[in-house]
Every structure is written in C-alpha cells, then in structure tokens.
C-alpha angles and dihedrals in degrees: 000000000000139000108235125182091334089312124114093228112182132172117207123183124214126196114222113208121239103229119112113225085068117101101230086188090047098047080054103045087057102048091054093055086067087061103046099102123133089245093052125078126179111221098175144015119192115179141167131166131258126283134229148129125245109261094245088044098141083235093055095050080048097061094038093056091046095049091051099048099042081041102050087222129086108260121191127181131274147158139265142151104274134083104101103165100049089062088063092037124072114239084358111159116207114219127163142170104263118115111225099227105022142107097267093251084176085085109023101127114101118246106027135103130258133251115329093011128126102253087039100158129178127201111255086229096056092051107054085051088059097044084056098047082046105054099036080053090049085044090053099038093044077063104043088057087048086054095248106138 
C-alpha cells in the first residue's frame, strides 16, 4: 500500500486453488464487486492461475521417496499456498521444507518471525534434513532427465 499522487494505491495477491470444481471467473467476479465503489478506481489487474503438479508427476514420487526415507516417515504430496517461483518458471516444481502434517519446527525458537520476515530462523537440524532430502532428489531427477531411470 502507497500513497501515489493523493491517491491510497494497494496490490493484493490472491491464490486461486487448483482444484477444479472451483469457478476462477467466479472467485474474480466477486472479488471485484468489493471494490466497485464511486471513490475507488482500478487501475490495473494482473492475473495468472494456480499453479501445481499432478500428484503421480515422477518429481513428485522423487521427493516423496526422499522425504520418507531421510525422514524415516512416509511422505506423500500435497498443496499449499507457496511456490512462488514455479508460477513464473516452465516445468518448475515447488518443495519446501514444511512437513504436511507436522508441528512447523522452521520457526520453533521463541521470539522470531515467520516465514518471509525479517528474523525468519530455521533449526539446524531441520535444515540439514532438508539439504539431504534436496540434493538425493536433484541426483535422481538429474537422472531421471538423462533418461536414466
């Protein structure tokens, strides 16, 4: 939110799910309605869809078999909110070291911000785990491109 030549201007960003029983337009169209007042005037709409792999996608089995082994607990895939790189990326794949399922341990010491904040912290622990599950699912996708597997 900025103030721009006497006028209040804002961007907001909404994520559309992916499923597909949801009316994108719809979710849109009625969004805008909040905004048709006589004092507000939109200037600009960007939009793109949501983003998201097919749940058999071979990356996706990668990371799930790297997880659960590293791990030591079956992991399978699921959606969030995140990824915002692979909306910009062709064939990009969003992982992350959350748990589905799990007490959030990214941001377990007392005292610090959340995700994207300034005094973001991780456990040490956490992420060598995550280093681990990251570079034997590079290995294995790296053969998987070369045809491999």
């Amino acid at each position: 939110m900025k103030l721009s030549g006497g006028k209040l201007a804002f961007s907001y960003k909404i994520c559309y799910p992916a499923a597909e029983h949801v009316d994108k337009e719809e979710v849109f169209r009625r969004l805008l309605r909040y905004f048709d007042r006589e004092f507000l005037e939109i200037a600009e709409v960007k939009r793109s869809g949501p983003h998201f792999v097919e749940k058999g996608h071979p990356v996706a089995d990668i990371f799930c078999r790297n997880a659960s082994r590293v791990l030591g607990s079956e992991q399978r895939p699921f959606s969030q909110a995140g990824g915002t790189y692979a909306w910009w990326m062709p064939n990009a794949f969003a992982a992350g070291p959350g748990i589905h399922g799990s007490p959030q341990e990214l941001f377990a010491e007392a005292g610090h911000g959340g995700a994207h904040q300034p005094d973001e912290c991780v456990s040490i622990e956490g992420l060598m785990k995550g280093i681990r599950i990251y570079i034997l699912s590079l290995l294995e996708i790296d053969g998987w491109l070369a045809g491999e597997r």
